[in-house]
ROBA-658137 format. One line per 4 residues: number of its first residue (from 1); for each residue x, y, z of N, C-alpha, C. Coordinates in steps of 0.1 Angstrom, whole numbers, plus 5000, padded with zeros to 4 digits. Example, Ala and Ser with C-alpha at 12.3 -4.5 7.8 and 13.67 -1.06 7.14 Angstrom:
# ROBA-658137
1 = 5132,4943,5078,5123,4955,5078,5132,4967,5078 ~ 5128,4978,5071,5137,4989,5071,5129,5000,5079 $
This chain:
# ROBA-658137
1 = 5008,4988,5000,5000,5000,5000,5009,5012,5000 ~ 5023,5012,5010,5028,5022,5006,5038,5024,4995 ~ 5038,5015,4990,5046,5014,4977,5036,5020,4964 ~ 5026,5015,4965,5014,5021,4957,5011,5037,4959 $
5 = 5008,5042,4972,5012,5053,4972,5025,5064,4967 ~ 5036,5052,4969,5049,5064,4963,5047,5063,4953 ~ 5044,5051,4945,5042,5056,4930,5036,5067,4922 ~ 5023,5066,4932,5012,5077,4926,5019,5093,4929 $
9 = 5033,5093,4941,5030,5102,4945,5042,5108,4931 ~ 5051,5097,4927,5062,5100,4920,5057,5104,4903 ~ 5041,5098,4898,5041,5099,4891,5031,5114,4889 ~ 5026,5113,4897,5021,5133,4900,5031,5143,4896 $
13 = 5045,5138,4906,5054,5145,4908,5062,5146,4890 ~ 5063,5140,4886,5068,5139,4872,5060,5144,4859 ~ 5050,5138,4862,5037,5149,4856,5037,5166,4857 ~ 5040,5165,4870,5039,5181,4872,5050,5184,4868 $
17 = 5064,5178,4868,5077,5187,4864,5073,5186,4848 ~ 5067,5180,4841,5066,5176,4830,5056,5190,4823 ~ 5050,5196,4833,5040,5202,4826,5044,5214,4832 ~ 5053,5220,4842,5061,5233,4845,5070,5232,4834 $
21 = 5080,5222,4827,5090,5219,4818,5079,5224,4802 ~ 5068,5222,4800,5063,5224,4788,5057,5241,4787 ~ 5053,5241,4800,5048,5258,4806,5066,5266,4797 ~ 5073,5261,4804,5084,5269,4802,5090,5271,4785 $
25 = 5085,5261,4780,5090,5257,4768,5082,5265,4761 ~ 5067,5269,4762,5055,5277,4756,5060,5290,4759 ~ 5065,5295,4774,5063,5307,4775,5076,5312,4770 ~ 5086,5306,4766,5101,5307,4762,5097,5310,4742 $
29 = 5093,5301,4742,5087,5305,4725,5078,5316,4726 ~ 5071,5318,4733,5060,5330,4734,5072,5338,4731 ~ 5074,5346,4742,5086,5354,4745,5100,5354,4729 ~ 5097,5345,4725,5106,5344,4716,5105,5350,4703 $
33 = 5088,5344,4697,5079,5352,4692,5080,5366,4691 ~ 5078,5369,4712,5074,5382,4712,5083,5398,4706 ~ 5098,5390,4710,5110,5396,4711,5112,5397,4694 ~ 5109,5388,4688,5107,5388,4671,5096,5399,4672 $
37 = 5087,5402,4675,5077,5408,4669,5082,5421,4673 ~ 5087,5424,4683,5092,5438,4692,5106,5444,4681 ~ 5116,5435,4681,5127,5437,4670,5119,5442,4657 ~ 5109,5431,4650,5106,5440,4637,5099,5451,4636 $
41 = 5091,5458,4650,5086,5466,4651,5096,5478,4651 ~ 5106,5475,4661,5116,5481,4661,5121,5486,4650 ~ 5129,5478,4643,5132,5486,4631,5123,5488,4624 ~ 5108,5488,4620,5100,5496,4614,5100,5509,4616 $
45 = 5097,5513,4629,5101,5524,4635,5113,5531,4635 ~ 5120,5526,4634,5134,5532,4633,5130,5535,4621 ~ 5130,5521,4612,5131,5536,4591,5120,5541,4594 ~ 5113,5543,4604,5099,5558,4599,5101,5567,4606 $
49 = 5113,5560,4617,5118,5578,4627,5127,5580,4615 ~ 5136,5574,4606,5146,5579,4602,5137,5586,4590 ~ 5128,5584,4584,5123,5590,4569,5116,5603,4571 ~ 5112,5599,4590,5103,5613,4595,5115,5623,4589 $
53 = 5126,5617,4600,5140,5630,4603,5140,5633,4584 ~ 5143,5625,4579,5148,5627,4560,5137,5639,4560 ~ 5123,5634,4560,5113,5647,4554,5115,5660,4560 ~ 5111,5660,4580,5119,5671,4581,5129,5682,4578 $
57 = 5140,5673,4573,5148,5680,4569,5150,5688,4558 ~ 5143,5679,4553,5142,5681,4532,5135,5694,4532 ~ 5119,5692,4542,5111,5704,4545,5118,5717,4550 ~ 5125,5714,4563,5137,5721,4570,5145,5733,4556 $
61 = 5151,5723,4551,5157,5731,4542,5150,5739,4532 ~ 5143,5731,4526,5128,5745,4514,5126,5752,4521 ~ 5119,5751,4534,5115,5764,4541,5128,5776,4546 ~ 5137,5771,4544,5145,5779,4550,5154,5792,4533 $
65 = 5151,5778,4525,5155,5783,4511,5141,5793,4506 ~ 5127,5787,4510,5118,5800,4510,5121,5814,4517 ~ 5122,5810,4528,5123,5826,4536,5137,5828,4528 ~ 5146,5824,4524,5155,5834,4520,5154,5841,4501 $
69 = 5146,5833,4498,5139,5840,4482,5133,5855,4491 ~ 5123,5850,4499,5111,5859,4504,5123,5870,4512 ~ 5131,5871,4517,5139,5882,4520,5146,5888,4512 ~ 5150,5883,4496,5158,5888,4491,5148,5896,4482 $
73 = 5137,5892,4478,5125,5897,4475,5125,5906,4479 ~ 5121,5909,4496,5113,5918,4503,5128,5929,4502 ~ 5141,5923,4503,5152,5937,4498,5152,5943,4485 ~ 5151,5939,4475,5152,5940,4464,5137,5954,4458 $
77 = 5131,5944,4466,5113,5954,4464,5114,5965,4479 ~ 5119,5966,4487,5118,5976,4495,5106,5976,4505 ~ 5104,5963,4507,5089,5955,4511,5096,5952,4522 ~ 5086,5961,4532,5088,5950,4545,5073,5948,4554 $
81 = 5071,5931,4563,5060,5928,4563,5062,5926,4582 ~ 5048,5924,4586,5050,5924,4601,5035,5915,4603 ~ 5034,5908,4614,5028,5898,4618,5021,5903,4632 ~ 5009,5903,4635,5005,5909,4651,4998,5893,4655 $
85 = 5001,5889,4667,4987,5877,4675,4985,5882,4678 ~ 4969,5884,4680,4961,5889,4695,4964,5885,4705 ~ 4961,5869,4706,4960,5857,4716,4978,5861,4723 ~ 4985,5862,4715,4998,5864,4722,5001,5878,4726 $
89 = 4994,5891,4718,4996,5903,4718,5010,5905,4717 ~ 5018,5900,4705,5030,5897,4699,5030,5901,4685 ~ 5039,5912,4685,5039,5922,4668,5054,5915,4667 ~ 5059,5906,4653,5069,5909,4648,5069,5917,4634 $
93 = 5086,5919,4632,5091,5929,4619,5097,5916,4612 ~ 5093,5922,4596,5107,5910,4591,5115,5920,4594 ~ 5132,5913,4587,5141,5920,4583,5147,5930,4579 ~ 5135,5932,4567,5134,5943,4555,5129,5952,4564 $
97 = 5119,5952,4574,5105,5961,4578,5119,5966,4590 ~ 5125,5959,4595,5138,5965,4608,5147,5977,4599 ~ 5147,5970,4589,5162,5982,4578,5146,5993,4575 ~ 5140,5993,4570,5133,6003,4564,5132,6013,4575 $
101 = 5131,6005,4592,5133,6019,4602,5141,6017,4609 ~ 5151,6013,4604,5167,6013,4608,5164,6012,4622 ~ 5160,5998,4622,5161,5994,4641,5169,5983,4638 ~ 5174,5980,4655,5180,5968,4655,5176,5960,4662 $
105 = 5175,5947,4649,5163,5938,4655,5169,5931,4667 ~ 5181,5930,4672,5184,5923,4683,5184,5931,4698 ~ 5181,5944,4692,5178,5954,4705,5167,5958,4710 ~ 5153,5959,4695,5141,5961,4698,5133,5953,4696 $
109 = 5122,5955,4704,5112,5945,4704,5103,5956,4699 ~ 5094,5949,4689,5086,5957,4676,5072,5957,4687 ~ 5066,5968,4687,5052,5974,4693,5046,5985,4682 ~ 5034,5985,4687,5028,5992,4679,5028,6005,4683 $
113 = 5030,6009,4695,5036,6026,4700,5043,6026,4697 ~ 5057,6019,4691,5067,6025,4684,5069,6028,4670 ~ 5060,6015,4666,5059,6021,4648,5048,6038,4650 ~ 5042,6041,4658,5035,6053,4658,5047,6059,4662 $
117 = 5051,6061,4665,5064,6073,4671,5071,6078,4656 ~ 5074,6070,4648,5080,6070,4632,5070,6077,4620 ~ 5054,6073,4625,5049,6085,4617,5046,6097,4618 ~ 5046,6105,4604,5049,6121,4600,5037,6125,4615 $
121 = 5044,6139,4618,5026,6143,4623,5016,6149,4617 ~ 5017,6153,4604,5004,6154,4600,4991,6144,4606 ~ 4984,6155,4605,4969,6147,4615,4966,6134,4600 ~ 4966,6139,4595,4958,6133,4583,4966,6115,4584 $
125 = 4982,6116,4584,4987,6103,4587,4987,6098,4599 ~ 4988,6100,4613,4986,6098,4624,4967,6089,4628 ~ 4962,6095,4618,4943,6090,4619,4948,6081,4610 ~ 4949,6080,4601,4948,6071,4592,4959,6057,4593 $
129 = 4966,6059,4601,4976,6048,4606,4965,6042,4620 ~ 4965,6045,4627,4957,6044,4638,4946,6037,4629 ~ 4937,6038,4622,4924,6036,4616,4929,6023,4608 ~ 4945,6021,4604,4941,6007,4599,4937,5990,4602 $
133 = 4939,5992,4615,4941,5982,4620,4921,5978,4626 ~ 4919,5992,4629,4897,5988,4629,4894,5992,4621 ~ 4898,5995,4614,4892,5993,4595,4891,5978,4594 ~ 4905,5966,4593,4904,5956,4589,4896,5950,4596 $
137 = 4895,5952,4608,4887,5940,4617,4873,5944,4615 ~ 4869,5957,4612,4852,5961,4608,4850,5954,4592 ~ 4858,5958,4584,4855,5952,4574,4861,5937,4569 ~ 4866,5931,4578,4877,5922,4574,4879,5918,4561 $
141 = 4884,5933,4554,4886,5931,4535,4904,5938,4541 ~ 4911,5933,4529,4926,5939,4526,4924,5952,4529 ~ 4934,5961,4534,4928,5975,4534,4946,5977,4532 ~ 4944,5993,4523,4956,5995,4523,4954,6009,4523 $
145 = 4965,6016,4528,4967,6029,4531,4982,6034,4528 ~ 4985,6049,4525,4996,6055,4522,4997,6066,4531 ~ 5007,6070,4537,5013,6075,4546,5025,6081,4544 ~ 5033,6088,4555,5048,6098,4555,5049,6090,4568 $
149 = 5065,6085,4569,5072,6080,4582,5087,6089,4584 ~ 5089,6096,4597,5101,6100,4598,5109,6092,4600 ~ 5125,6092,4593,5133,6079,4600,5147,6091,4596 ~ 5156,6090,4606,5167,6100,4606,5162,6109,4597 $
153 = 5154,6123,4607,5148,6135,4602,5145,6135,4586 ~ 5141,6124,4579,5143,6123,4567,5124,6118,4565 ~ 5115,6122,4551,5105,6119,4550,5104,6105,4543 ~ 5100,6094,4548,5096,6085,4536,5085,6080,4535 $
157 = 5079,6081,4526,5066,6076,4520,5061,6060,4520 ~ 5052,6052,4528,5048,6043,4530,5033,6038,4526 ~ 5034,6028,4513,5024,6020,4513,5021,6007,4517 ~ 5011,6007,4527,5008,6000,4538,4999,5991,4536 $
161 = 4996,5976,4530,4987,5963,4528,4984,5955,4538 ~ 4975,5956,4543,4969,5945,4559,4957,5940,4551 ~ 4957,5929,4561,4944,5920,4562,4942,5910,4579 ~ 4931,5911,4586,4930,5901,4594,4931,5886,4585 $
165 = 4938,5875,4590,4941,5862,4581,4932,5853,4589 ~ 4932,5853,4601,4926,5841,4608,4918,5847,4618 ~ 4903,5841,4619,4894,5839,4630,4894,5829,4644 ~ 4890,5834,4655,4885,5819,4661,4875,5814,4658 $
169 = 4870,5806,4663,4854,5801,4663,4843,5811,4670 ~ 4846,5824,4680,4836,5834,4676,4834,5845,4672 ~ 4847,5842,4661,4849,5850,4647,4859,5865,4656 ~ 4864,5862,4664,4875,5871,4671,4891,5870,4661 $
173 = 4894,5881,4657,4907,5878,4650,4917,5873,4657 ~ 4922,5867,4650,4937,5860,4657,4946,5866,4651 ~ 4951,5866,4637,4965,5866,4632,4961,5880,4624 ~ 4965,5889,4625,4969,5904,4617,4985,5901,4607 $
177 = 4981,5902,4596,4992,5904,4586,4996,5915,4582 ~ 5007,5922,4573,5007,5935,4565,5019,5935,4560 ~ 5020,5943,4549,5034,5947,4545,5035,5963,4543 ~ 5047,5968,4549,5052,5979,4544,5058,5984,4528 $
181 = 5056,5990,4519,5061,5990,4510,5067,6006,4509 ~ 5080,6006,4509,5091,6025,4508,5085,6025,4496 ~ 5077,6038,4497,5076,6042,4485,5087,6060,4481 ~ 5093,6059,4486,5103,6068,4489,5107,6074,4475 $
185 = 5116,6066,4464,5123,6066,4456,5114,6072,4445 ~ 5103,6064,4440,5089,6065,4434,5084,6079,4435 ~ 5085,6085,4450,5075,6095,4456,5087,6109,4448 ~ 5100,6108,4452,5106,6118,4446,5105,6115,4437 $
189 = 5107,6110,4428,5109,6107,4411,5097,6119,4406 ~ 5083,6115,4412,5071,6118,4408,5076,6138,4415 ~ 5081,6137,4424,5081,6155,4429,5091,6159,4419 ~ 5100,6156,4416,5111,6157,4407,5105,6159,4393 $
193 = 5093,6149,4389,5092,6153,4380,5077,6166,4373 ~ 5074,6164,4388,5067,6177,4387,5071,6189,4385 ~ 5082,6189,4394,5090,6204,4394,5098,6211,4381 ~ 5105,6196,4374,5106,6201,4360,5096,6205,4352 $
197 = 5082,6195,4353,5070,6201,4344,5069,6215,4347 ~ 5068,6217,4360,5065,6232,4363,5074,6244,4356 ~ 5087,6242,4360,5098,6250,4352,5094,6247,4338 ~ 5092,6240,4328,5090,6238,4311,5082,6247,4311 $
201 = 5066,6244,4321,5055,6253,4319,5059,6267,4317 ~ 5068,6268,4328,5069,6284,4333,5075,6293,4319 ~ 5087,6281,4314,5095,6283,4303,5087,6288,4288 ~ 5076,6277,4290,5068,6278,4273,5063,6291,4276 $
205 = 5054,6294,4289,5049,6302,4291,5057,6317,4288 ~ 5069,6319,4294,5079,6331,4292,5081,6332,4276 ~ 5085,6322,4267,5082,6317,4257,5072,6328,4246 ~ 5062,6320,4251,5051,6327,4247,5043,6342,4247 $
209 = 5055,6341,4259,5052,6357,4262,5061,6367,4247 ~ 5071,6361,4251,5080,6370,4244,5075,6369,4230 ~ 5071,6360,4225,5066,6353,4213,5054,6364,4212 ~ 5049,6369,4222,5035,6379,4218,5042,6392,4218 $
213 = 5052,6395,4230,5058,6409,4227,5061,6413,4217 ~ 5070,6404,4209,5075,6406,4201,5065,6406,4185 ~ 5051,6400,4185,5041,6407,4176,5033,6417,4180 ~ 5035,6419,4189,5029,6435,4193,5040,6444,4187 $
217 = 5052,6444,4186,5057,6454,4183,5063,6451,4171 ~ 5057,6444,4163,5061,6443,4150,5048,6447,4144 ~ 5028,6443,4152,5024,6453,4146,5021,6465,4152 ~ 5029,6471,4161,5027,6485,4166,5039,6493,4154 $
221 = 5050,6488,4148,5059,6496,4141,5044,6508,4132 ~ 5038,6499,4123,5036,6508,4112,5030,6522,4121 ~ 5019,6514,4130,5010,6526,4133,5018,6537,4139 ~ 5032,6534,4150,5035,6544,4153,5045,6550,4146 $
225 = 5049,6546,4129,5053,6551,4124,5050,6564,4119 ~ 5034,6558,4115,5029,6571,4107,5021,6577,4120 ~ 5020,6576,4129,5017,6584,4142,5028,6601,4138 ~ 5041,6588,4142,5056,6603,4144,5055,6608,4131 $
229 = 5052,6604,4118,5055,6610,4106,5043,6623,4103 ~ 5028,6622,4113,5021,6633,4113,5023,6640,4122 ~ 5029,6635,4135,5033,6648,4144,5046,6654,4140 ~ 5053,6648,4131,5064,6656,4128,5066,6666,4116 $
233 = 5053,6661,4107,5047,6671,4098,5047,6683,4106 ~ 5033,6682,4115,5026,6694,4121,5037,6703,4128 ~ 5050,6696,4134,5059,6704,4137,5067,6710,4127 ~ 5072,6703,4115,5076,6713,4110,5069,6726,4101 $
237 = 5056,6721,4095,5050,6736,4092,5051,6746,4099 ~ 5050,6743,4112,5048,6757,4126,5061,6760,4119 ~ 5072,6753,4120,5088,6759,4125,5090,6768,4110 ~ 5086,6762,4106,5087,6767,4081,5078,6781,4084 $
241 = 5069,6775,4084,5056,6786,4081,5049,6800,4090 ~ 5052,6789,4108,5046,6802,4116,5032,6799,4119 ~ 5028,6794,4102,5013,6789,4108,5010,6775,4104 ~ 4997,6772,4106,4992,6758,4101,4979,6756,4095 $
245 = 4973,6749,4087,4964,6748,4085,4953,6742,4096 ~ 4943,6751,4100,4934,6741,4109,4925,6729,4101 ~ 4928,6727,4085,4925,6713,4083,4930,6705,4085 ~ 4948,6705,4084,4959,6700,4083,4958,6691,4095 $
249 = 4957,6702,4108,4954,6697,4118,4942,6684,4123 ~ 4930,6692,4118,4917,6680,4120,4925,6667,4114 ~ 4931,6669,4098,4936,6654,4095,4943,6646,4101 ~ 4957,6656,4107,4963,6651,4112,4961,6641,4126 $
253 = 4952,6649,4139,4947,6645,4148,4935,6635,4144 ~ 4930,6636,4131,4924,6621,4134,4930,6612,4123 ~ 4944,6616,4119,4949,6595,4118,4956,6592,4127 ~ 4958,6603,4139,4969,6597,4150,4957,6593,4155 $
257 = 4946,6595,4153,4936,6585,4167,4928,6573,4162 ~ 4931,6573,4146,4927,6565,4142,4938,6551,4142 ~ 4948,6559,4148,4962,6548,4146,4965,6545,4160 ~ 4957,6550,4173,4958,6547,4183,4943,6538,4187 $
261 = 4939,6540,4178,4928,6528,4180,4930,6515,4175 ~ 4940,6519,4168,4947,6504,4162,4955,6496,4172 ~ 4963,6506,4178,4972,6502,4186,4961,6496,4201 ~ 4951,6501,4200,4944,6497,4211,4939,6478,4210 $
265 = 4932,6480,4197,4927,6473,4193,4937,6460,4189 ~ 4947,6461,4188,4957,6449,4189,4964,6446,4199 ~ 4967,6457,4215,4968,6453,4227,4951,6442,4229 ~ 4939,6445,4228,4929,6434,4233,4930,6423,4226 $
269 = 4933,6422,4211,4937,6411,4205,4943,6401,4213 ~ 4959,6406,4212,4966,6401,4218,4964,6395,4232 ~ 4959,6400,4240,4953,6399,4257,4943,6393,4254 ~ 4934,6387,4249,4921,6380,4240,4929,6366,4244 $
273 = 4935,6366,4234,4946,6354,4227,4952,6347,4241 ~ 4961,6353,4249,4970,6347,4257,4959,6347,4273 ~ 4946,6347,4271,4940,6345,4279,4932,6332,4279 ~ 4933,6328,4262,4924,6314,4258,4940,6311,4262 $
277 = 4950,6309,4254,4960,6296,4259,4960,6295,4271 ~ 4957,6301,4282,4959,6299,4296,4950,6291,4300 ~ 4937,6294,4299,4925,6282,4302,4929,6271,4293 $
């Protein structure tokens, strides 16, 4: 009986190492499996961190080769642009927009009391800077405006393009855009070239003058020719004679007034004339 018992107890016992030995063998391949499946995951992930980093970078670099078109752009055009958040209440300058008011971007921080300190004081620019920014948000259309900015006691002329870009969801702006554009170069060209028109004008005009003087007294020659040729008659009879004839005289006195009515009569001509070229 007790020999029947150790058997049963021996063959439990071997049974059970038998089936901890098979547990181990399952969970050693599980695991084996698992470590397979973890490795291939692994390097999956690896080439998709590595392809992320590839795109990044590829992206990295265009974007960086954009902003440098878009700067050489914005130098070349005299364009400078500036960015406001609300949410952050954060104005930046580009680069161009720091040189256009000779700040230094590593010294200033861009606000909007200080771009006001830069424009002219004419009322007329001072309202109209101020008004662009609730102009855009009342009409949320592009709005552009022109302006005078002092920068080293010097005037330059600024044309100014905004738009609110982005809403929230209850329609509160978020992102304010804009560009500065110097219109500086342009603006004198156009004063420059007024001031010559003006002097030509002044010129044809002097011109013209002379050009009339000069037919007034080409037709005043005859009349005051024969004007002096009857008063010089009438003087020499007196000086010859002693006397004169009082018809002599009536003739004489009236072709000198018939020859001063001439002479009248082509001063209003003339004055007629250079009063239509002026209108």
């Amino acid at each position: 009986m007790t020999i029947q018992k150790f058997g049963l107890s021996s063959l439990f016992l071997i049974t059970l190492i038998i089936l901890l030995v098979y547990k181990e063998f399952i969970t050693s391949k599980r695991n084996k499996k698992l470590e397979n499946l973890v490795s291939a995951r692994t390097k999956d992930l690896k080439k998709l961190t590595q392809t992320l980093e590839q795109r990044v970078e590829e992206k990295t670099k265009e974007l960086k080769r954009v902003n440098y078109i878009l700067d050489e752009a914005q130098k070349i055009a005299h364009l400078g642009s500036f960015q406001y958040n609300f949410k952050k209440n954060k104005l930046t300058f580009s680069d161009e927009l720091f040189k256009i008011l000779k700040l230094d971007k590593n010294r200033v921080k861009p606000s909007f009391d200080l771009a006001l300190t830069y424009v002219h004081d004419d009322d007329d620019d001072k309202k109209n800077v101020e008004m662009i920014l609730q102009k855009a948000i009342t009409t949320k259309q592009k709005v552009s405006q022109e302006f005078k900015i002092i920068v080293d006691n010097k005037i330059k002329y600024i044309q100014s393009t905004s738009k609110i870009t982005k809403y929230d969801e209850n329609d509160s702006p978020i992102i304010f855009i804009g560009t500065l554009l110097d219109l500086t170069k342009i603006k004198n060209l156009e004063i420059e070239k007024r001031e010559k028109d003006s002097i030509l004008a002044q010129q044809a005009k002097m011109a013209a003058m002379g050009e009339m003087l000069e037919n007034i007294a080409h037709q005043w020659r005859q009349p005051l020719s024969v004007i002096s040729t009857a008063s010089t008659g009438l003087q020499l009879q007196i000086e010859i004679n002693n006397t004169i004839n009082k018809q002599d005289v009536l003739d004489t006195v009236t072709n000198i007034h018939k020859q001063t009515l001439h002479l009248s009569k082509t001063i209003d001509d003339f004055r007629n004339f250079f009063l239509i070229q002026i209108k």
